[in-house]
C-alpha positions in Angstrom: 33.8 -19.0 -4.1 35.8 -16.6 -1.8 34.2 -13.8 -3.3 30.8 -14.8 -3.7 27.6 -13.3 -1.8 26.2 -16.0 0.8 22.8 -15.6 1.6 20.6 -17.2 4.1 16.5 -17.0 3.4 14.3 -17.5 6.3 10.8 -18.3 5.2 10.1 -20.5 2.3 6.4 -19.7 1.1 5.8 -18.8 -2.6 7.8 -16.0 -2.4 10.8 -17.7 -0.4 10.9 -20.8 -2.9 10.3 -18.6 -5.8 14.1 -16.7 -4.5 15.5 -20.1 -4.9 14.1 -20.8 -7.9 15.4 -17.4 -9.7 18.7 -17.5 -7.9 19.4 -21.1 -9.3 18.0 -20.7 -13.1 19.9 -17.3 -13.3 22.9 -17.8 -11.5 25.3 -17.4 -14.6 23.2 -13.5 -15.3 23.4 -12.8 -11.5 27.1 -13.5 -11.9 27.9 -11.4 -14.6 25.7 -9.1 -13.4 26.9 -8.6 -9.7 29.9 -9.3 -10.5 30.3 -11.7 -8.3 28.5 -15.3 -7.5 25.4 -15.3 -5.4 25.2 -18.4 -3.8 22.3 -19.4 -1.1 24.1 -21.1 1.8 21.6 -21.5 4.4 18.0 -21.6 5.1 15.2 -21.8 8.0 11.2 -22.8 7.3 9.3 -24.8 9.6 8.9 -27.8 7.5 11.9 -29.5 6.2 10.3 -32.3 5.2 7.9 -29.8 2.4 8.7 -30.4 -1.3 9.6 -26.8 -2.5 10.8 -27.6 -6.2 14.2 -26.8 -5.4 16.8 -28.6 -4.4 18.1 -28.2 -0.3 20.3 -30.7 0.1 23.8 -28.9 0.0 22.0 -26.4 1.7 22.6 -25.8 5.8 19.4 -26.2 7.3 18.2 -24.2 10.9 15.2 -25.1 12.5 16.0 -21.5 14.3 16.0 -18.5 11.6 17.7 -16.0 14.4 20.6 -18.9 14.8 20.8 -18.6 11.1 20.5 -14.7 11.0 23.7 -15.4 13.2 25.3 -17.4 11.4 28.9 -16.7 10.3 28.4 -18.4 7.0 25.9 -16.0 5.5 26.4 -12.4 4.7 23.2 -11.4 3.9 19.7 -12.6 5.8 16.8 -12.5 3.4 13.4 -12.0 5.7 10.6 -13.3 4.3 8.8 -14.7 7.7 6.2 -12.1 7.8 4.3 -10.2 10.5 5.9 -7.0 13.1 6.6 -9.0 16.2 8.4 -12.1 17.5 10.6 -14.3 15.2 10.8 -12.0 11.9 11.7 -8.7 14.0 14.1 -11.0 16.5 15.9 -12.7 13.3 16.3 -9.0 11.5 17.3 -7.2 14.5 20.4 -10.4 15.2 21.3 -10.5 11.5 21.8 -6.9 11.5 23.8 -6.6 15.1 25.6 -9.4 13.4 26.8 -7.1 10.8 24.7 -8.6 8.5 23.1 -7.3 5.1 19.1 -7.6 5.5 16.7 -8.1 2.8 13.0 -7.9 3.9 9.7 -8.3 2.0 7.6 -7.2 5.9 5.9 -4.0 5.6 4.5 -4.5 8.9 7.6 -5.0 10.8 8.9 -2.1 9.5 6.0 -0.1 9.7 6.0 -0.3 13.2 10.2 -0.3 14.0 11.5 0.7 10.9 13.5 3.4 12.3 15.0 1.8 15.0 16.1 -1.0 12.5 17.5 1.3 10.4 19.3 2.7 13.4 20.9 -0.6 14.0 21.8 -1.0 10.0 23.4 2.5 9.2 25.4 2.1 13.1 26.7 -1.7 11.7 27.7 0.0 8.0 25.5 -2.5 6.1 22.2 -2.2 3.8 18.7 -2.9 4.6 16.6 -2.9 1.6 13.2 -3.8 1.3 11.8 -3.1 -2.0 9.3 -5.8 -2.0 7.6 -4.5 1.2 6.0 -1.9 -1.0 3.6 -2.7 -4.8 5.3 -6.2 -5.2 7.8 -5.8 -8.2 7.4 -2.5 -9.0 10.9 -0.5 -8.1 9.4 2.0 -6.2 11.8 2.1 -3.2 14.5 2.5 -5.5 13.0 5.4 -7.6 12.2 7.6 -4.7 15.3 6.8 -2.5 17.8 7.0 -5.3 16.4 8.1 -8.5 14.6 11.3 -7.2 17.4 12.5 -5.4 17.4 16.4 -6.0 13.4 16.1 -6.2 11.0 17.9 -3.4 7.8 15.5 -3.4 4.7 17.0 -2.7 2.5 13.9 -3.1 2.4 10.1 -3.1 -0.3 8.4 -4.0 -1.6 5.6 -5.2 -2.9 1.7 -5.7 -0.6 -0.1 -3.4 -3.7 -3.3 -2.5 -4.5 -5.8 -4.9 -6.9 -7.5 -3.4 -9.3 -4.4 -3.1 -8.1 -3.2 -7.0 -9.2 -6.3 -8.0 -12.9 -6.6 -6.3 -13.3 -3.0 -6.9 -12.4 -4.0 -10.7 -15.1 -6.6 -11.1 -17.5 -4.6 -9.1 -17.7 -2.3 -12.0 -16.8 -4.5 -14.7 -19.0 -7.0 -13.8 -22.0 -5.7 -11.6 -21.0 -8.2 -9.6 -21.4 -7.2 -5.4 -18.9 -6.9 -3.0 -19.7 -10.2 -1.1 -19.5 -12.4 -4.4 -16.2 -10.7 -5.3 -14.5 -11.1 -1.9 -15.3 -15.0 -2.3 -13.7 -15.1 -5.5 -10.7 -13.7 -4.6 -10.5 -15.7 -1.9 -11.1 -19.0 -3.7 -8.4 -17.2 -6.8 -6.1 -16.7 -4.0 -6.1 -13.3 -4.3 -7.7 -12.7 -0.4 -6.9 -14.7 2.7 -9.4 -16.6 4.5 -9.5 -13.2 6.8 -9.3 -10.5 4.0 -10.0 -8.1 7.5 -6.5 -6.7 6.9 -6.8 -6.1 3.0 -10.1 -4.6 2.8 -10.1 -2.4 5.6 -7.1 -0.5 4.5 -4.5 -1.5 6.8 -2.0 -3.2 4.2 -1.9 -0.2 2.7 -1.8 2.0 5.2 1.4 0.1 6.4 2.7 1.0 2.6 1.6 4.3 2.8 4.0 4.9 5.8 7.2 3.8 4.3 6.6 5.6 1.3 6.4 8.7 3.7 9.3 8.3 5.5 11.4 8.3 2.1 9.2 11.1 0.4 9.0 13.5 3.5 12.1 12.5 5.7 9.8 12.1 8.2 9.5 9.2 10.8 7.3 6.1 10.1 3.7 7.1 11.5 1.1 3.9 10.5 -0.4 5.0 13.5 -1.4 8.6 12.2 -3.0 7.3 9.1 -6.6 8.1 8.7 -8.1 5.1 7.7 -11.2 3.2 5.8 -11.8 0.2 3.7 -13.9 -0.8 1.0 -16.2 -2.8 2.5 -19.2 -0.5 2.6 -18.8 0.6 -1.0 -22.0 -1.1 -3.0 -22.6 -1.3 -6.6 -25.2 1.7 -6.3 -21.9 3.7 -5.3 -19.9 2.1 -8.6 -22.9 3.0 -10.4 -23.6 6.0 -9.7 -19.6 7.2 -9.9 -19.4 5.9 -14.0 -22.5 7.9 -14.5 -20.6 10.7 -13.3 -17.4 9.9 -15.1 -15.5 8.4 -12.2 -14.0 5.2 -10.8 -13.7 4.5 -7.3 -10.3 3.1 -6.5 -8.6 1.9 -2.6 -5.8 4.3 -2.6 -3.1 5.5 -0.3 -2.4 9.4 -0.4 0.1 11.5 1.5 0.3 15.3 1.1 2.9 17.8 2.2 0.6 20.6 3.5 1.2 23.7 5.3 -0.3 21.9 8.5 1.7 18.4 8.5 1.9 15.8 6.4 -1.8 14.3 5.7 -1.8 10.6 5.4 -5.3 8.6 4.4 -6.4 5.4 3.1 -10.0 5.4 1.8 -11.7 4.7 -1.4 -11.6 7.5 -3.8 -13.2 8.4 -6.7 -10.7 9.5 -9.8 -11.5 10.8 -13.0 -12.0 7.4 -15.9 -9.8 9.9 -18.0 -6.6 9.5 -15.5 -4.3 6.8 -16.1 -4.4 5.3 -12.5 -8.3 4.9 -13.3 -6.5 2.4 -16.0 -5.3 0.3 -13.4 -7.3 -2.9 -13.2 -7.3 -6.5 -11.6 -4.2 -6.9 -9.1 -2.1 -4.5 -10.5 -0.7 -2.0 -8.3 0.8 1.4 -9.5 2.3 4.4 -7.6 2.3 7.9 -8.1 5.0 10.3 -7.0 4.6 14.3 -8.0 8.3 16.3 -7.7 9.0 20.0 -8.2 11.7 18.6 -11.0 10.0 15.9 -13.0 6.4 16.5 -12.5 4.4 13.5 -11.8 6.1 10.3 -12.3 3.3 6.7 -12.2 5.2 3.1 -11.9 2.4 0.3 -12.6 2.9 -3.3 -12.4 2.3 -6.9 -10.4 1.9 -5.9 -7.0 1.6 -9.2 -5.6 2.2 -13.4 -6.3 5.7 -15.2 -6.1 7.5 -14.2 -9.3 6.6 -10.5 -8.9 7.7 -9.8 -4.8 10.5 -12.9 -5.5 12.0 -10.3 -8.4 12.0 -7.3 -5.6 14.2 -9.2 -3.7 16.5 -10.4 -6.0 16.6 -7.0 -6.8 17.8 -6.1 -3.6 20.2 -8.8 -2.7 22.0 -7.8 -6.5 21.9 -4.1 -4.8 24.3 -5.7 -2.2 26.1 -8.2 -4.8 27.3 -5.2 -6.8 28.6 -3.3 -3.2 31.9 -3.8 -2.1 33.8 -3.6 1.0 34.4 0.4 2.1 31.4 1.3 0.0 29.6 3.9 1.9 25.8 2.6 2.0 23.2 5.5 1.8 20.7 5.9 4.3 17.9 3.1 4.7 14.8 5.3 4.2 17.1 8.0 2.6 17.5 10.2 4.9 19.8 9.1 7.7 17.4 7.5 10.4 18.5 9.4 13.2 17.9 12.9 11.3 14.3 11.6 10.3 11.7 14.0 12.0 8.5 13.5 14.0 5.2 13.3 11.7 3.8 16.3 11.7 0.1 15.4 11.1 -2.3 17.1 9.3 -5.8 16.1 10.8 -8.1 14.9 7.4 -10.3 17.9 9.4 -8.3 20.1 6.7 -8.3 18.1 3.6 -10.2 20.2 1.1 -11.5 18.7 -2.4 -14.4 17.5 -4.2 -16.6 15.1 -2.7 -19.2 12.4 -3.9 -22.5 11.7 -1.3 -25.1 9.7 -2.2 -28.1 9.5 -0.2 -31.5 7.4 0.2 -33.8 10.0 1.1 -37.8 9.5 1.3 -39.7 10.6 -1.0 -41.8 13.8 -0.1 -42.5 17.6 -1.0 -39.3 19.6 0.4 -36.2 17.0 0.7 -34.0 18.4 -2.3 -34.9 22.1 -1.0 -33.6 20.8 2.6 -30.6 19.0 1.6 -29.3 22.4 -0.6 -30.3 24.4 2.4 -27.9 22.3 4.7 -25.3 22.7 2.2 -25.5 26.0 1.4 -25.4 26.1 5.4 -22.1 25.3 5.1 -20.5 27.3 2.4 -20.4 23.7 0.1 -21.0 24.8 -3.5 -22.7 22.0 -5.5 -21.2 21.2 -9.1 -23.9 18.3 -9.4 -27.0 17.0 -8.0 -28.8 14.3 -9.5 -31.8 11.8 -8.7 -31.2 8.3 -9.9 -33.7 6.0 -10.2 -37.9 6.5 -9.4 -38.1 5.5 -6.6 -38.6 2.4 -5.0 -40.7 1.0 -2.2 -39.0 -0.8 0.6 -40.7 -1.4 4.1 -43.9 0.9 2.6 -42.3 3.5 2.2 -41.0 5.3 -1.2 -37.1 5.6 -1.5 -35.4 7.9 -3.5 -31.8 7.9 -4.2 -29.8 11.4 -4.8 -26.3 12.1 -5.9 -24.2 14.8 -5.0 -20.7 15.9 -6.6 -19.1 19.1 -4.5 -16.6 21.6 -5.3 -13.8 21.7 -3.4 -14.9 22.0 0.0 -13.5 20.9 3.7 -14.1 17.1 5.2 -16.1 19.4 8.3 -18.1 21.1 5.9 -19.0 18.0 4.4 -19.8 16.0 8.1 -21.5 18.8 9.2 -24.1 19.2 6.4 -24.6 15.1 6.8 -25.2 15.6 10.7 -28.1 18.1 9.8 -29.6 16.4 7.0 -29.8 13.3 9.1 -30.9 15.0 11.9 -33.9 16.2 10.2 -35.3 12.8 9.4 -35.4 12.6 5.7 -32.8 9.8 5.6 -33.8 6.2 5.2 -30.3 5.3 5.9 -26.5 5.9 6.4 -25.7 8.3 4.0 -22.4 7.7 2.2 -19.6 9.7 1.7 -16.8 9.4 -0.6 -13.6 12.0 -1.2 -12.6 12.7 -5.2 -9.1 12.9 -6.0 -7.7 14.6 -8.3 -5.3 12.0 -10.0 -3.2 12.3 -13.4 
C-alpha cells in the first residue's frame, strides 16, 4: 500500500457515504484505473454512532475534521461539510497549508474565497478540484478548464438549480402553482425546509461565479451578480409564455461584453424549439459558446448522492492518476494570482427581447396608452396580445395583456413600466421577464 492514494472525507451526508460506497464497490476499476489503489483512511462526521451502510471500523475516526485535514496519514482531504465559513473553510485552508490535495463539493465557500484558496493550493504545488460544486455530475469543470483550452468563451449559460427546473417543470406540465410545487419538492426531497436559498437564485448565482472565473479569467464576483428568483412567476406567466412558444426556465448567464462581464440570475423565457427548453425535472445542463467549437450543452443529474458522489470520485482519480513532480495546472485555469478584477457590466446594458404581462383595467384608451409609453421609449413591439375577457375582481373589470419586444435595453423596458403605472391603468405589479436567446 506504499503507493496508494489515502484520503480522508470530512462530512458523511448522502453524498459523503455515497464516496464510500463507490470507492469500496469499485476499488479493483479505481485501481486499474488510477493506477494506483485508493484507499479511504480517515474520516470526520458528527455522529459516530450513525449507521452509514459502510463499514468504519478500520477506519481512523476525528471528531475534529481540521485535525484530520492535518493529519499525516491522508494525502488528500475530501470536503463535503458544506457552507463558506467556519469549520469547512478552516479544514480546506489546514489541509491545503498541509500540502494536502483538496477535493470540495462547497460552491459557497468558494464562491466567496476561492481565490485566495487557490492561492494557498497553486503556492503548496497540489490540486484543488471541485467538480461537484457546479450541476452535480455533469463534467463541467473539467470541460471548460481542460478541454476548451485554446477556446475564447463568449457566453455561459444555463440550468445549474434543480429545485427551481423542477417546480418550474410541473408548473407547466401540470398547471399546478408555485406554492403546491414547492411543497412537493420539499416533501420529494428535492427543496429544504427553507428553499429561500434555491428559489431566490442564490445557488446559482454562487455557480454562476465559478463558472466565470474559469470562462473569463476573471476573479470570483457572487457579489456582482444581478439576481432574482422564481418565486413571483405564476401559472398566468407559464401560460401565457407556451402560447407564445416559450418556456420559462431559472438560468444563470454570463456575457463577455464590451462594458464588463454581465452576470444574472433570473427566470428567462427560451424558445420550446432550443434544446435547453428540453431540460426537465431536476436535470441540470450547461451551455458554453467558443470562437472554436461553437456552442457546446452538457445535460445531466445535477443533484442526489450518486450523481455529486461521481464528481468527486472524479476528482480524487484526477489526483490518483498524478504523480509526484507533475506540474498541476492552475485551480480556476488561469493562475489565481493573474486572475483579474470583474469588470461588471450593469444589467442597465443588457439588450434583448423581453416578455411583460400586465393586468390593466378595462376602459376606452389603455392599449393606445401602453403603445404610446413604449413607443416613448424607442421599444419596438413584435407582439401584443389580450388574453382572456376579462374578469371582475373587487368590482372592477380586469383585463390581462401580453407584450413580446424586440431587442430593446432593461432601461427602456423600466422606464415604459414607470409611466404606464404611473398613469393608473394598472390593477397591479406588472411583470417583467427577459427572453434569451438559447440554442
Amino acid at each position: 500500500m506504499s503507493n496508494a492514494l489515502r484520503i480522508g472525507v470530512a462530512g458523511l451526508g448522502t453524498v459523503g457515504a455515497s464516496v464510500l460506497r463507490i470507492l469500496r464497490d469499485k476499488a479493483e476499476m479505481m485501481t486499474r484505473q488510477c493506477g494506483r489503489e485508493i484507499v479511504v483512511t480517515a474520516v470526520s462526521a458528527r455522529d459516530r454512532t450513525r449507521d452509514r451502510g459502510v463499514d468504519l471500523v478500520k477506519i481512523e475516526w476525528f471528531d475534529d475534521p481540521v485535525a484530520l485535514a492535518k493529519s499525516e496519514n491522508i494525502d488528500v482531504f475530501v470536503e463535503l461539510i458544506g457552507g463558506s465559513e467556519g469549520t469547512a473553510r478552516a479544514a480546506v485552508e489546514a489541509a491545503l497549508n498541509a500540502g494536502r490535495h483538496v477535493v470540495t463539493a462547497n460552491k459557497a465557500l468558494l464562491a466567496y474565497h476561492g481565490v485566495e484558496l487557490a492561492k494557498i493550493a497553486e503556492a503548496k504545488g497540489v490540486l484543488l478540484n471541485f467538480e461537484a460544486a457546479v450541476a452535480g455530475g455533469i463534467p463541467v469543470i473539467k470541460a471548460m478548464r481542460e478541454s476548451l483550452t485554446g477556446n475564447t468563451v463568449s457566453r455561459v449559460y444555463g440550468i445549474m438549480n434543480g429545485t427551481c427546473n423542477y417546480i418550474l417543470t410541473r408548473m407547466g406540465e401540470e398547471g399546478i402553482s408555485f406554492k403546491d410545487c414547492l411543497s412537493d419538492a420539499q416533501r420529494l426531497g428535492y427543496a429544504e425546509a427553507d428553499p429561500t436559498f434555491d428559489i431566490e437564485g442564490n445557488d446559482t448565482a454562487h455557480k454562476l461565479a465559478l463558472l466565470t472565473s474559469i470562462a473569463f479569467g476573471t476573479q470570483i464576483a457572487a457579489d456582482d451578480i444581478y439576481l432574482e428568483g422564481i418565486s413571483n412567476i405564476s401559472l398566468a406567466d407559464i401560460r401565457a409564455a407556451e402560447e407564445l412558444g416559450y418556456k420559462i426556465k431559472l438560468l444563470g448567464v454570463a456575457v463577455k461584453t464590451e462594458t464588463g462581464i454581465e452576470q444574472r440570475v433570473h427566470p428567462t423565457l427560451v424558445p420550446t424549439s432550443s434544446v435547453i427548453a428540453q431540460v426537465h425535472g431536476v436535470t441540470n445542463a450547461v451551455a458554453i459558446e467558443t470562437d472554436l467549437l461553437g456552442e457546446l450543452l452538457l445535460s445531466g443529474p445535477g443533484a442526489g448522492g450518486n450523481a455529486t458522489a461521481s464528481a468527486v470520485i472524479g476528482d480524487i482519480a484526477d489526483i490518483g492518476k498524478s504523480r509526484p513532480g507533475f506540474q498541476h495546472g492552475p485551480v480556476f485555469g488561469t493562475p489565481a494570482k493573474d486572475l483579474k478584477p470583474t469588470s461588471r457590466a450593469k444589467m442597465r446594458t443588457h439588450a434583448g427581447g423581453y416578455f411583460i404581462r400586465l393586468n390593466v383595467h378595462d376602459r376606452a384608451g389603455v392599449f393606445a396608452t401602453i403603445a404610446k409609453r413604449m413607443a416613448e421609449n424607442d421599444i419596438s413591439l413584435e407582439s401584443i396580445v389580450q388574453r382572456g375577457s376579462g374578469a371582475s375582481v373587487e368590482d372592477a373589470v380586469i383585463k390581462t395583456v401580453v407584450l413580446v419586444t424586440h431587442a430593446t435595453t432593461e432601461t427602456a423596458v423600466k422606464q415604459a413600466l414607470k409611466a404606464i403605472t404611473e398613469d393608473g391603468d394598472l390593477y397591479d405589479k406588472p411583470q417583467m421577464i427577459r427572453i434569451e436567446r438559447a440554442g
